[in-house]
C-alpha positions in Angstrom: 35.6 -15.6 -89.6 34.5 -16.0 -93.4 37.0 -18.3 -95.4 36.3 -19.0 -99.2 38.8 -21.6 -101.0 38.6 -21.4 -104.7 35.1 -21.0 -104.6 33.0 -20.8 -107.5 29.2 -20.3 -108.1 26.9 -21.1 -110.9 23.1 -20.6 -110.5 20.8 -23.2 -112.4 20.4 -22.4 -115.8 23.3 -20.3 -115.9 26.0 -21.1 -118.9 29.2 -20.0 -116.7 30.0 -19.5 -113.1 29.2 -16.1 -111.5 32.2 -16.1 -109.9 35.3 -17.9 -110.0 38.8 -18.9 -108.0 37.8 -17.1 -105.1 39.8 -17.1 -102.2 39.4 -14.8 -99.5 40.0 -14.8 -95.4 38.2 -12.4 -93.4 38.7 -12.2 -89.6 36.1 -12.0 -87.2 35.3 -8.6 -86.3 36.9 -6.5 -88.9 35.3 -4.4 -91.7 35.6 -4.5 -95.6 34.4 -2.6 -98.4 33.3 -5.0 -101.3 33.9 -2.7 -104.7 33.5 -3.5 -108.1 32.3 -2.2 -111.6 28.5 -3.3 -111.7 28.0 -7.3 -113.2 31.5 -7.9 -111.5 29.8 -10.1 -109.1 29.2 -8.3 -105.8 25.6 -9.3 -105.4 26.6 -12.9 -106.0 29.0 -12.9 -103.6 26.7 -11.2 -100.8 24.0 -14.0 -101.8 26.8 -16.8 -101.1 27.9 -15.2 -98.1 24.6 -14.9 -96.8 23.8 -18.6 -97.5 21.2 -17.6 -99.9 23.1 -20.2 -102.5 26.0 -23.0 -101.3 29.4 -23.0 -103.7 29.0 -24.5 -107.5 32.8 -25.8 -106.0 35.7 -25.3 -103.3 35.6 -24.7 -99.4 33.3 -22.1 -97.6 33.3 -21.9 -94.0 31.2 -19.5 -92.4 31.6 -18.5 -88.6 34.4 -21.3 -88.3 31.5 -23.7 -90.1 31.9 -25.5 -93.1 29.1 -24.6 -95.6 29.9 -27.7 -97.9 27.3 -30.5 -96.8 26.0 -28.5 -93.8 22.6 -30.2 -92.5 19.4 -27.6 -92.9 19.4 -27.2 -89.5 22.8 -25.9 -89.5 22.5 -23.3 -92.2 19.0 -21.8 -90.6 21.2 -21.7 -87.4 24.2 -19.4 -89.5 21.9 -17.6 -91.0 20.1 -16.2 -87.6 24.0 -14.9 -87.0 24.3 -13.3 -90.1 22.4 -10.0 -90.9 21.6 -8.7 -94.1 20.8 -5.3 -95.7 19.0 -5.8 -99.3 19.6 -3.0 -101.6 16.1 -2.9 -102.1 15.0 -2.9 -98.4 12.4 -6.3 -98.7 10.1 -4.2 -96.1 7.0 -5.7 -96.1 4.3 -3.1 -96.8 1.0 -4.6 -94.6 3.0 -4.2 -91.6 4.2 -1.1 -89.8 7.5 -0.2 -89.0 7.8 -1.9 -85.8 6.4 -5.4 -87.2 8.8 -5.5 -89.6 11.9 -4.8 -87.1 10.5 -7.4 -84.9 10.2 -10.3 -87.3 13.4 -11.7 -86.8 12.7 -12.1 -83.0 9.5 -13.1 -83.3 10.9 -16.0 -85.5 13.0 -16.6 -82.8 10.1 -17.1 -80.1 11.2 -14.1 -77.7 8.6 -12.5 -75.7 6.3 -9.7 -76.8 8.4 -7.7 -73.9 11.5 -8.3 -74.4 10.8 -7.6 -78.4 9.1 -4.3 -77.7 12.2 -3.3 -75.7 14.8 -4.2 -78.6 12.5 -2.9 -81.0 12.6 0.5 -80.0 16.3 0.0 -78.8 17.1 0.3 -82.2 14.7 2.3 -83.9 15.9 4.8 -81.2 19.6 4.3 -82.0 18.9 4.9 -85.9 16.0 8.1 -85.3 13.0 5.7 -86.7 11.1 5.3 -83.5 9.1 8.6 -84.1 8.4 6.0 -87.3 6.8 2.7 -85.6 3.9 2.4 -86.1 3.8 4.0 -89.9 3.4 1.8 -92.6 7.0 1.8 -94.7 5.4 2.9 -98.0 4.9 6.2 -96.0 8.1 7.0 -95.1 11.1 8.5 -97.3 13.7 6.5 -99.5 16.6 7.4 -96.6 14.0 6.2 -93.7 12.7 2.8 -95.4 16.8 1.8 -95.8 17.6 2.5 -91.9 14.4 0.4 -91.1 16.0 -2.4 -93.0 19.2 -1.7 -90.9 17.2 -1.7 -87.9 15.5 -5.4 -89.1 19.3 -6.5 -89.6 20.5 -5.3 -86.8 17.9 -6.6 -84.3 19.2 -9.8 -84.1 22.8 -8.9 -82.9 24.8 -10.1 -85.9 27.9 -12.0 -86.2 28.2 -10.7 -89.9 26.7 -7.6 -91.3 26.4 -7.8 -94.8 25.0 -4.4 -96.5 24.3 -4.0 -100.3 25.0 -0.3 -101.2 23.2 1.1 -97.7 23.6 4.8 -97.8 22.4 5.0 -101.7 19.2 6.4 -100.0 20.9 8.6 -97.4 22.7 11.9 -96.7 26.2 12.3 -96.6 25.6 13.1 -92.9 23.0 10.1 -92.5 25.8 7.9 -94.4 28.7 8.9 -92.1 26.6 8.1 -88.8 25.8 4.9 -90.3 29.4 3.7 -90.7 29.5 5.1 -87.4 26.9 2.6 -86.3 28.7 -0.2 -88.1 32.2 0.8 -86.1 30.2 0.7 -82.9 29.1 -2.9 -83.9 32.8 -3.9 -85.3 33.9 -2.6 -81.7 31.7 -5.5 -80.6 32.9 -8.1 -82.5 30.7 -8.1 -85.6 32.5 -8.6 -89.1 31.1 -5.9 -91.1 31.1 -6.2 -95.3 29.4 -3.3 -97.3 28.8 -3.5 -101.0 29.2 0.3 -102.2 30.1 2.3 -105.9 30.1 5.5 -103.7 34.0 6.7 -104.1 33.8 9.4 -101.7 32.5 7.4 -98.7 35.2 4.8 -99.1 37.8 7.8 -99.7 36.1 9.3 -96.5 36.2 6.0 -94.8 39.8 4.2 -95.6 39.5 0.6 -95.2 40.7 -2.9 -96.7 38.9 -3.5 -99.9 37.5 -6.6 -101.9 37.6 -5.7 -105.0 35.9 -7.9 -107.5 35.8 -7.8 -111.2 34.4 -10.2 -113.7 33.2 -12.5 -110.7 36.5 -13.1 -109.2 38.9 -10.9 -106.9 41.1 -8.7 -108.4 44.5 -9.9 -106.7 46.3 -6.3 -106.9 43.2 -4.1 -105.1 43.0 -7.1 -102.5 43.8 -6.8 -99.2 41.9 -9.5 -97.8 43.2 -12.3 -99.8 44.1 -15.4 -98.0 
């Protein structure tokens, strides 16, 4: 479960809080859309929620954890559970595709066979594997951004947060992914994706966060608390 209780964050340096007064419950397992005009916050509020900055003020608990005073081994623990999918795919460009998916797991200490056999698991489940052992600067924009899927997937999330992840895809690529993120939903995992595209969300009815000027809009809200 996420939980946020008139949470508000302000980065260093920065003359007035991001966002503001935001309240919001979302049960395990379920999926959202998080919408929102660009600068209405939606970044910010994937950085908070994936413990990439703690609240300026008010109550976050992540995972039925409070995030407020948390120890540093704590927070490296959530933040194994959580997966994330940058909007600018943070690939790293030395390593092929396979070294990149593995990171995580390797961060993790698992063995080199076990790894291999996740690895292609899901580079297999998103048609990459042909892909793993090319460097990502030689693949297309669509095929870098389900190799960051793969890399945030590998891991077996509790959370699946995605910023804008079909912006580089088909419409057919983009309807097997939220395919892909039902499959993990079925599972358990609470699935949040950051979008402007109108048509996949039409496509894809579901309970929206709506955010403008960094704090919910209370009348496009389902998943206030």
């Amino acid at each position: 479960m996420i939980r946020l209780r008139d949470v508000s964050l302000k980065p260093a340096g920065v003359g007035q809080p991001v966002l503001h007064g935001m309240t919001l419950t979302i049960p395990q397992g379920e999926f959202r859309w998080l919408l929102g005009p660009s600068g209405a916050g939606k970044s910010s509020l994937l950085k908070l929620l994936t413990l990439g900055a703690k609240p300026a003020s008010g109550q976050m608990d992540i995972l039925n954890t409070p995030v407020t005073g948390a120890s540093r081994s704590t927070l490296r623990n959530l933040r194994r559970r959580i997966g994330f999918v940058p909007q600018d795919y943070r690939l790293i460009g030395e390593w092929n595709v396979f070294d990149n998916v593995a990171l995580p797991l390797r961060l993790r200490g698992r063995s080199e066979r076990d790894i291999r056999q996740e690895v292609f698991a899901v580079l297999d489940w998103l048609d990459v594997a042909p892909h793993a052992h090319s460097r990502p600067t030689t693949l297309s924009g669509g095929e870098q951004q389900r190799v960051a899927i793969a890399r945030a997937l590998i891991g077996r999330p509790d959370i699946l947060l995605a910023d804008e992840p079909t912006n580089a895809l088909e419409d057919s690529q983009a309807r097997r992914l939220l395919a892909t993120f039902q499959e993990l939903i079925d599972l358990g995992t609470t699935v949040i994706v950051a979008t402007h595209n109108e048509g996949l969300v039409r496509d894809a009815p579901a309970p929206s966060i709506m955010l403008r000027d960094g704090t919910l809009d209370p009348h496009a809200n389902e998943a206030i608390a």
